[in-house]
RODO-2510 file (C-alpha; in nm, 4 decimals, decimal comma):
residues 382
     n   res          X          Y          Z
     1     x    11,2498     7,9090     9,3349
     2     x    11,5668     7,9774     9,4630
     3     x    11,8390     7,6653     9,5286
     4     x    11,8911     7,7892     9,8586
     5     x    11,7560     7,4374    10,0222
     6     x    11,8411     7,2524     9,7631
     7     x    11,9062     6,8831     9,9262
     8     x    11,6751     6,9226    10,2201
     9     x    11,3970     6,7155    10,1631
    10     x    11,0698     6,8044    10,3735
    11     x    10,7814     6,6132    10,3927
    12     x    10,4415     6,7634    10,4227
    13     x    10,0837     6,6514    10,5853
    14     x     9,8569     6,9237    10,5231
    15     x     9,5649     7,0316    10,3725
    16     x     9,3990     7,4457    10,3374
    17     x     9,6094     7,7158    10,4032
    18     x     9,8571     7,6615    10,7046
    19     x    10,0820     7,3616    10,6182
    20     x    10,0146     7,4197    10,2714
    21     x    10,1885     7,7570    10,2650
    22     x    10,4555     7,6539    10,5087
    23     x    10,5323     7,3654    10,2078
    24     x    10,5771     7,5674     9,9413
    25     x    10,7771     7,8722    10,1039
    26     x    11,0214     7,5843    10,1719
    27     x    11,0202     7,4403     9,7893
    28     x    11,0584     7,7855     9,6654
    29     x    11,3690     7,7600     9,8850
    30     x    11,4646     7,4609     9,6688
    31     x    11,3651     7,2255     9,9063
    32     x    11,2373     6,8483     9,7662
    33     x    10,8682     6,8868     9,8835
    34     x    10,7057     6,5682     9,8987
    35     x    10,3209     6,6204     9,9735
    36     x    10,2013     6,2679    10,1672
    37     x     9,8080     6,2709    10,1047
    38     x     9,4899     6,0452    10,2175
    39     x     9,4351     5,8273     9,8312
    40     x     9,1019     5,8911     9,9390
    41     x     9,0335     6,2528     9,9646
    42     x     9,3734     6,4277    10,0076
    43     x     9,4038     6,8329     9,9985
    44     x     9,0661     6,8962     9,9102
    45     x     9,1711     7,2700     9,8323
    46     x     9,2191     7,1512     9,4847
    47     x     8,8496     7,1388     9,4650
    48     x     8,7834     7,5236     9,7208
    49     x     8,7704     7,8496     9,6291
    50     x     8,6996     7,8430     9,2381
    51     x     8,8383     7,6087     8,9201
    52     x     9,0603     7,6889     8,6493
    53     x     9,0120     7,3546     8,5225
    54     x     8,8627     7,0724     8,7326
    55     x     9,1116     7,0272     9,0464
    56     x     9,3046     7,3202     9,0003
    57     x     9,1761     7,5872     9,2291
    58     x     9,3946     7,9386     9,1798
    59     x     9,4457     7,8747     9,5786
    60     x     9,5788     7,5199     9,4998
    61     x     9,8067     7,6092     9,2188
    62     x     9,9841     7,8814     9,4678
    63     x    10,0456     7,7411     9,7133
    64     x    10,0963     7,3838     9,6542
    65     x    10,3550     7,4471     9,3463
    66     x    10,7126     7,3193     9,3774
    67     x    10,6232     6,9713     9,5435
    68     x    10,5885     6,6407     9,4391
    69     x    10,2569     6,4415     9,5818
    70     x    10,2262     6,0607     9,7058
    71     x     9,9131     5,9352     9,8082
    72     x     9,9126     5,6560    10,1024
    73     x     9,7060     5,5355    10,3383
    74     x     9,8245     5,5475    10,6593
    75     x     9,5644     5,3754    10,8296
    76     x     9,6702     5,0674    10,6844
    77     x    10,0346     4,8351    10,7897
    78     x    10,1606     4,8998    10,4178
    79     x    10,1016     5,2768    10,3824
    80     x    10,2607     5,3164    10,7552
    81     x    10,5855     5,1250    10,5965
    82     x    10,5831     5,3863    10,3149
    83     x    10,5546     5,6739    10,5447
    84     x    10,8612     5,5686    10,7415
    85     x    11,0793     5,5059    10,4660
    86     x    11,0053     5,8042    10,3182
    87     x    11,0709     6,0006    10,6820
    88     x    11,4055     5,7821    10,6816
    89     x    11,5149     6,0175    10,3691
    90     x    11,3715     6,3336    10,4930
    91     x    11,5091     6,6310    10,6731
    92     x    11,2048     6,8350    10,8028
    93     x    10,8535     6,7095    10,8536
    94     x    10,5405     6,9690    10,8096
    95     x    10,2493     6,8919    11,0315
    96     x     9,9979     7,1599    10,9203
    97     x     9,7027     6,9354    11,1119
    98     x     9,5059     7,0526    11,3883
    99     x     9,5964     6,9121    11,7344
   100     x     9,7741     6,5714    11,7717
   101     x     9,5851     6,4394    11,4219
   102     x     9,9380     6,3002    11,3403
   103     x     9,9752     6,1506    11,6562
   104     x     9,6272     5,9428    11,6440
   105     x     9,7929     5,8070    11,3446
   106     x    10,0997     5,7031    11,5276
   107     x    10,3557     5,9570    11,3202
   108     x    10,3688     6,2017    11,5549
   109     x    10,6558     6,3873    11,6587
   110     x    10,7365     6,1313    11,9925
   111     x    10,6718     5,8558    11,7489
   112     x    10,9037     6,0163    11,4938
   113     x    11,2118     6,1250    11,7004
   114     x    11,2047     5,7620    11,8114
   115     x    11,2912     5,6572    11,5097
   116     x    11,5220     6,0020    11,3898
   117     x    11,6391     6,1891    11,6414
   118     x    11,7121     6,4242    11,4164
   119     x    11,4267     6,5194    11,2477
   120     x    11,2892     6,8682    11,2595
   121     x    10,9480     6,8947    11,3226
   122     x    10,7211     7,1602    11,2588
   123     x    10,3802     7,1772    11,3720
   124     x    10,1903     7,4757    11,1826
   125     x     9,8213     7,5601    11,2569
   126     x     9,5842     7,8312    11,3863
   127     x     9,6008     7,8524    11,7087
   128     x     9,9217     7,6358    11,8194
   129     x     9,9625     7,3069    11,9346
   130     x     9,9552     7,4811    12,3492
   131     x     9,7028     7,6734    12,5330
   132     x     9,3198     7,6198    12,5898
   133     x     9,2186     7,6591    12,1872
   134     x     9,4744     7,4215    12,0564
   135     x     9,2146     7,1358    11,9472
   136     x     9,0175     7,4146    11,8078
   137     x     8,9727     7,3780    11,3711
   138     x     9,1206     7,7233    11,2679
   139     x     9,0146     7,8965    10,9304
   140     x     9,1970     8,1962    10,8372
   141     x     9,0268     8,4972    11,0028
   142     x     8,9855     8,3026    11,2873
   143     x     9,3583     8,3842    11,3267
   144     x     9,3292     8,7702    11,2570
   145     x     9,0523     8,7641    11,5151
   146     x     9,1651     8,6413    11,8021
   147     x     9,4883     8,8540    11,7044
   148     x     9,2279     9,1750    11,7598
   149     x     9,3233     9,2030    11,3894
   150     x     8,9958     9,2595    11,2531
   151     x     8,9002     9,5813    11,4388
   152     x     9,1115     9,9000    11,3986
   153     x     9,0622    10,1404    11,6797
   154     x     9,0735    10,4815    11,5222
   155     x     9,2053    10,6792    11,8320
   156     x     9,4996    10,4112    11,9070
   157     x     9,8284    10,5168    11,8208
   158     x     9,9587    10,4029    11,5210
   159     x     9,6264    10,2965    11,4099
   160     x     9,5641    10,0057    11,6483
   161     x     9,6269     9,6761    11,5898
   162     x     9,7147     9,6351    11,2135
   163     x     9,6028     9,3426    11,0455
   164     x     9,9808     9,1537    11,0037
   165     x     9,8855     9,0027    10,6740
   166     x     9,6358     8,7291    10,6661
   167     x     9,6992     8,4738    10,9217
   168     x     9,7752     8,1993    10,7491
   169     x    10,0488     8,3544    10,5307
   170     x    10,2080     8,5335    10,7971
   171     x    10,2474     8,2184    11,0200
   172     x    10,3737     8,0737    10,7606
   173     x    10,6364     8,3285    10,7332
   174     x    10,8125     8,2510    11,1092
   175     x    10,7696     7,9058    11,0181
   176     x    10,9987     7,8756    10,7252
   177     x    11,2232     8,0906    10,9214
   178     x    11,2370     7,8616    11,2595
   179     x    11,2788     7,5606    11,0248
   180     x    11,5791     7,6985    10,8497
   181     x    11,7492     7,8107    11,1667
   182     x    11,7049     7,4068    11,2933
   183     x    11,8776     7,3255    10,9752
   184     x    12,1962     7,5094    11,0758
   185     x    12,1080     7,4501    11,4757
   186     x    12,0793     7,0857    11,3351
   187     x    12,3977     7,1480    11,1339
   188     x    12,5955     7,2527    11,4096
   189     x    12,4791     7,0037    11,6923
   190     x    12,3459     6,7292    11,5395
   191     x    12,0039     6,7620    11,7221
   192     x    11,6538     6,8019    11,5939
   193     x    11,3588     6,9768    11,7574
   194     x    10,9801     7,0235    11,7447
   195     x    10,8751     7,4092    11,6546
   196     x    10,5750     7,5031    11,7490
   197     x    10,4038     7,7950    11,5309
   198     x    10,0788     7,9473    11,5419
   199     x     9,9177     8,1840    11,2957
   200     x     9,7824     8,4021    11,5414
   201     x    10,1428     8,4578    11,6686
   202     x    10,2444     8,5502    11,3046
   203     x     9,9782     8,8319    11,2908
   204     x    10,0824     8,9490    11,5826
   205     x    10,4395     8,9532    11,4909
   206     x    10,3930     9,0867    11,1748
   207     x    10,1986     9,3895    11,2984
   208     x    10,5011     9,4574    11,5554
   209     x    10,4912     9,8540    11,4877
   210     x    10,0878     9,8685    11,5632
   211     x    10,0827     9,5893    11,8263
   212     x    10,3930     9,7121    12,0276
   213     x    10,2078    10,0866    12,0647
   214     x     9,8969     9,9622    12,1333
   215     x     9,9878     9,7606    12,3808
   216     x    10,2284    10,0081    12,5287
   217     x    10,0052    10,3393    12,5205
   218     x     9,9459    10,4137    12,8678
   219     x    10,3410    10,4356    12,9075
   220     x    10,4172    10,7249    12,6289
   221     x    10,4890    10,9891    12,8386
   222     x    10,5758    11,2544    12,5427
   223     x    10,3496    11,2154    12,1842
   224     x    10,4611    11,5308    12,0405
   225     x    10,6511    11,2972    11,7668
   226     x    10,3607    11,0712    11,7199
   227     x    10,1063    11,1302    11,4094
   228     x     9,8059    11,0966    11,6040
   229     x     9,4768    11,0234    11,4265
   230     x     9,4738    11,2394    11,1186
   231     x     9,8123    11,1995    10,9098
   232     x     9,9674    11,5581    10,8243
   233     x    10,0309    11,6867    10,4809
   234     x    10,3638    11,5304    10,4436
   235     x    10,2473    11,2354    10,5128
   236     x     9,9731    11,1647    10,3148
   237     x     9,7906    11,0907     9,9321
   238     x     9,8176    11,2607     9,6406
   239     x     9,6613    11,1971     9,3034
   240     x     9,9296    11,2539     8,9913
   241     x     9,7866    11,3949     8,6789
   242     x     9,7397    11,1228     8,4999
   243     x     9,5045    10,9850     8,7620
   244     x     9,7479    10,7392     9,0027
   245     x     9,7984    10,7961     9,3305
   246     x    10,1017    10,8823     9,5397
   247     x    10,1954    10,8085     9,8838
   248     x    10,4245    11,1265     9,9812
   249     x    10,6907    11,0832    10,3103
   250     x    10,8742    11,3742    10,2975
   251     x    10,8870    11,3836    10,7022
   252     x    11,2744    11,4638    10,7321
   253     x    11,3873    11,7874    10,7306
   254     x    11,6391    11,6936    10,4556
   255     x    11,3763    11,4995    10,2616
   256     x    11,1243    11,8259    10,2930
   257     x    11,3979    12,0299    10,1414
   258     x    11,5064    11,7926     9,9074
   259     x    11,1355    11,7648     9,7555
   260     x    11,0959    12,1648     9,7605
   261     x    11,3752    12,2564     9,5861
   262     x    11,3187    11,9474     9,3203
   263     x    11,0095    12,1442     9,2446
   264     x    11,1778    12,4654     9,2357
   265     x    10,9486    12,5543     9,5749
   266     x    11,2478    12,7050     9,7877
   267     x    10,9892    12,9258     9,9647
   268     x    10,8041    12,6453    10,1049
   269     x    11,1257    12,5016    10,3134
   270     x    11,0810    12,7014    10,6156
   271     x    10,7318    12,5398    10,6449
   272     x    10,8918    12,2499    10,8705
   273     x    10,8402    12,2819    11,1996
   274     x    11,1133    12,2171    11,4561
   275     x    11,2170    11,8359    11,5515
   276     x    11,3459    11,5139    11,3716
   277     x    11,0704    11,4840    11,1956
   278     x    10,7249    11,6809    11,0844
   279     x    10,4163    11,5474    10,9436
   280     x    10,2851    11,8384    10,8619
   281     x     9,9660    12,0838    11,0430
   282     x     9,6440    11,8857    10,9029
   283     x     9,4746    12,1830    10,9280
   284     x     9,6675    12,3930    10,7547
   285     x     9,6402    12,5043    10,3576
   286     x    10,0020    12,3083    10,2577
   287     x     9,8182    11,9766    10,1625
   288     x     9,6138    12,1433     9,9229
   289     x     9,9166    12,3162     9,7691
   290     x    10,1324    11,9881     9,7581
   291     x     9,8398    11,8700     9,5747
   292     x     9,8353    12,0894     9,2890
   293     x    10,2186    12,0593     9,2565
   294     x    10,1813    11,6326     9,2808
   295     x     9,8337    11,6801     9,0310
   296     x    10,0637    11,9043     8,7843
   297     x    10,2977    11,5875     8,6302
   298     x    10,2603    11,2167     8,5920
   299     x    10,3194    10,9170     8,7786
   300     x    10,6120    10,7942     8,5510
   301     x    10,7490    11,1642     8,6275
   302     x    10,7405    11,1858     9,0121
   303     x    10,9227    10,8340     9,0040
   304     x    11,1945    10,9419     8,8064
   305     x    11,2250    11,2311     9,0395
   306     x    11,1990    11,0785     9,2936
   307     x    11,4829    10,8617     9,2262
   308     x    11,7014    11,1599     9,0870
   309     x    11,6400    11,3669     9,4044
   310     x    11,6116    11,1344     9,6882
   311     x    11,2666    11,1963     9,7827
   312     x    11,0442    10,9065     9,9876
   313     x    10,7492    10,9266     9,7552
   314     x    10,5725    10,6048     9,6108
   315     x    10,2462    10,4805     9,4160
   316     x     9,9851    10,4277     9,5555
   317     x     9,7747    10,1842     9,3779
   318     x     9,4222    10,0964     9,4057
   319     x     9,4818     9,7145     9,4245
   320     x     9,7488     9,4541     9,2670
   321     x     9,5397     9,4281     8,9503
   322     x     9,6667     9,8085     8,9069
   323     x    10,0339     9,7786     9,0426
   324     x    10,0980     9,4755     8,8383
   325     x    10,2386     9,6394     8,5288
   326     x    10,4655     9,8408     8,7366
   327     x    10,7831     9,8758     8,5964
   328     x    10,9280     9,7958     8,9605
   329     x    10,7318     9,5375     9,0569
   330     x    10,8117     9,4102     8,7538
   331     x    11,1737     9,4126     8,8117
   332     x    11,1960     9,2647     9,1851
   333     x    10,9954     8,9093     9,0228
   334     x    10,7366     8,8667     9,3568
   335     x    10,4665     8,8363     9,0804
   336     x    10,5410     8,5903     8,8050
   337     x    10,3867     8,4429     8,5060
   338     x    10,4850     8,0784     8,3897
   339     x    10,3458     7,8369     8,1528
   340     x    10,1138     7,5646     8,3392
   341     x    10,1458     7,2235     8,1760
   342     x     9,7223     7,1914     8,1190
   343     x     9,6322     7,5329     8,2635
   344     x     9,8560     7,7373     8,0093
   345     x     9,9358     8,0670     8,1361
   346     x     9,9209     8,1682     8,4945
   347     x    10,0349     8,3843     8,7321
   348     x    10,2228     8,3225     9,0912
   349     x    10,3231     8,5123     9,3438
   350     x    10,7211     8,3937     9,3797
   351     x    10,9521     8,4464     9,6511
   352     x    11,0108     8,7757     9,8135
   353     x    11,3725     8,7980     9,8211
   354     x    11,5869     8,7835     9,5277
   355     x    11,9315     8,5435     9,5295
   356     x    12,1745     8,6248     9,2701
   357     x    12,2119     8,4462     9,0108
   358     x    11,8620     8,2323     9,0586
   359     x    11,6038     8,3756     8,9087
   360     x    11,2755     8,2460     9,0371
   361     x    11,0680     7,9500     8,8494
   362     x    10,8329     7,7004     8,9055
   363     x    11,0289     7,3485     8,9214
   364     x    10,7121     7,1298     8,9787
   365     x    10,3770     7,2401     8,9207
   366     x    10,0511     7,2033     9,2021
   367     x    10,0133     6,8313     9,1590
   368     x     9,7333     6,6271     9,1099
   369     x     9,6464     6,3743     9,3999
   370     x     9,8917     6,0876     9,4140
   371     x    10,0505     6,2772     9,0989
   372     x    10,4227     6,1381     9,1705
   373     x    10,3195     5,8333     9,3785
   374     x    10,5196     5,5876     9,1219
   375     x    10,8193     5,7799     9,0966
   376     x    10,8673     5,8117     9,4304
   377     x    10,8089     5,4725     9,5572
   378     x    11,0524     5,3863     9,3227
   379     x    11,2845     5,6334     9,4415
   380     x    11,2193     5,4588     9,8256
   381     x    11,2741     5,1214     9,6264
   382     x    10,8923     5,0258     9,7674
***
């Protein structure tokens, strides 16, 4: 976690995938994440999608790391008390409930700005808290699917809708994002708001390239520039010799060039055709010769070389469990291994931006239910 938010103090009412995500993106910020759960149940994702140990899901660890957890009761007079002296000290509150679940309860956002104007206020689920499917339950494809996420039309430009990322994550991502901007819109005006984010709209967003041209086809007037179905051969995948794959870009006339003569290949320049850019004749014999010259070193090789020569070439692995002991990867700290106070080892995915001088960690591990429940009613003097 970075200490970007440190002194903000959110507090979170969610359980599965939405708010949960939302949560933690914020306390890898440095944000004081304090988890409010039912004493009863609370996030049963601690118990979903596989154990570790008993309680610790792989799912729960992720994505519930860097926040502290109370457990109250706010159906009763002396959990509601809690709750609002605990909002008294808080900056941001996550709703990642469907519909007006937080409402019923009578902590809602009108309930809330009563009490704090300023508070910011996100609500974070599926499908939005507007339009006909907001009292809907959401589970992640859900999201993709009304997105048209799950389909890929083959003869769409630019492949058709792309997926965005899965929908939970991605929603999560314009979340954090519209509830740091009310920080410094909060900052500079002294007003809070309610934001309203759906993970459907995150797919959607996040797929801008695919979505924009798919929804924008019948108005291309020229597509000489476009790659149509079938990628080119310089634009396309390569296998190194040591077995790896390569994704090669060399589109550019520059880049082209720059790649031929790295290989000492000067005769092949003249193969680009005219324009800004050229991915190549699929039908002609150059992919097959870029193949043996990719196929004749190794991956390590074409990476220094890449580097050295400035030529938009990359590996292409055949899932994270392959790319993980990249020596890039490695570098940028997006996947990180910490110790786990009863798990031992495990590994995280951390933040994916880098602030200088703050090298990402775990401050507080996924708690257990109610984990911190003393220590911060003392804290509230309860």
């Amino acid at each position: 976690m970075s200490d970007l938010l440190e002194g903000i103090r959110v507090v979170e009412s969610a359980t599965l995938f939405n708010g949960d995500t939302l949560g933690t993106i914020l306390g890898d910020l440095g944000a004081d994440v304090i988890k409010v759960e039912s004493p009863f149940q609370g996030d049963y994702l601690r118990w979903f999608l596989g154990q570790i140990t008993p309680g610790n899901s792989p799912a729960h660890v992720q994505v519930n790391k860097n926040k502290r957890s109370v457990a109250i009761d706010l159906r009763t007079p002396e959990g509601l008390d809690v709750f609002w002296k605990l909002l008294d000290t808080a900056d941001v509150f996550v709703d990642g409930n469907a519909s007006d679940a937080c409402a019923k309860l009578g902590i809602g956002y009108e309930h809330q700005r009563l009490r704090k104007p300023d508070i910011i206020y996100c609500q974070y689920s599926g499908f939005g808290s507007e339009g006909p499917y907001a009292a809907i339950p959401t589970h992640g494809q859900m999201m993709n699917a009304l997105a048209g996420a799950l389909l890929q039309p083959a003869d769409a430009p630019m492949g058709g809708t792309a997926s965005g990322g899965e929908g939970t994550a991605a929603g999560a991502v314009h979340a954090a994002l519209h509830v740091s901007a009310a920080l410094t819109y909060r900052h500079r005006t002294g007003e809070g708001c309610f934001i309203d984010v759906a993970g459907v709209d995150g797919v959607i967003a996040q797929s801008w390239i695919a979505s924009t041209y798919a929804l924008n086809d019948d108005r291309i007037t020229d597509r000489s520039s476009l790659p149509g179905g079938a990628m080119g051969a310089k634009y396309a995948h390569y296998e190194t010799k040591d077995g790896f794959g390569v994704l090669f870009c060399c589109i550019e006339p520059k880049f082209w060039a720059n790649f031929c003569r790295a290989v000492e290949r000067d005769d092949l320049i003249e193969s680009h055709r005219e324009g800004a850019v050229d991915f190549g004749d699929p039908t002609d014999d150059l992919g097959a010769e870029i193949q043996r010259i990719i196929g004749a070193r190794d991956l390590a090789d074409w990476m220094v070389l890449a580097a050295e020569r400035d030529i938009p070439m990359g590996p292409s692995y055949r899932g994270l469990a392959e790319a993980v002991d990249d020596a890039h990867l490695r570098t940028r700290g997006v996947i990180h291994e910490q110790d786990h106070p009863t798990l031992g080892r495990f590994t995280y995915i951390g933040e994916a931006g880098k602030v200088a001088g703050q090298p990402y960690r775990v401050r507080y591990p996924a708690p257990a239910l109610g984990e911190h429940t003393d220590e911060i009613l003392k804290e509230l003097g309860a």
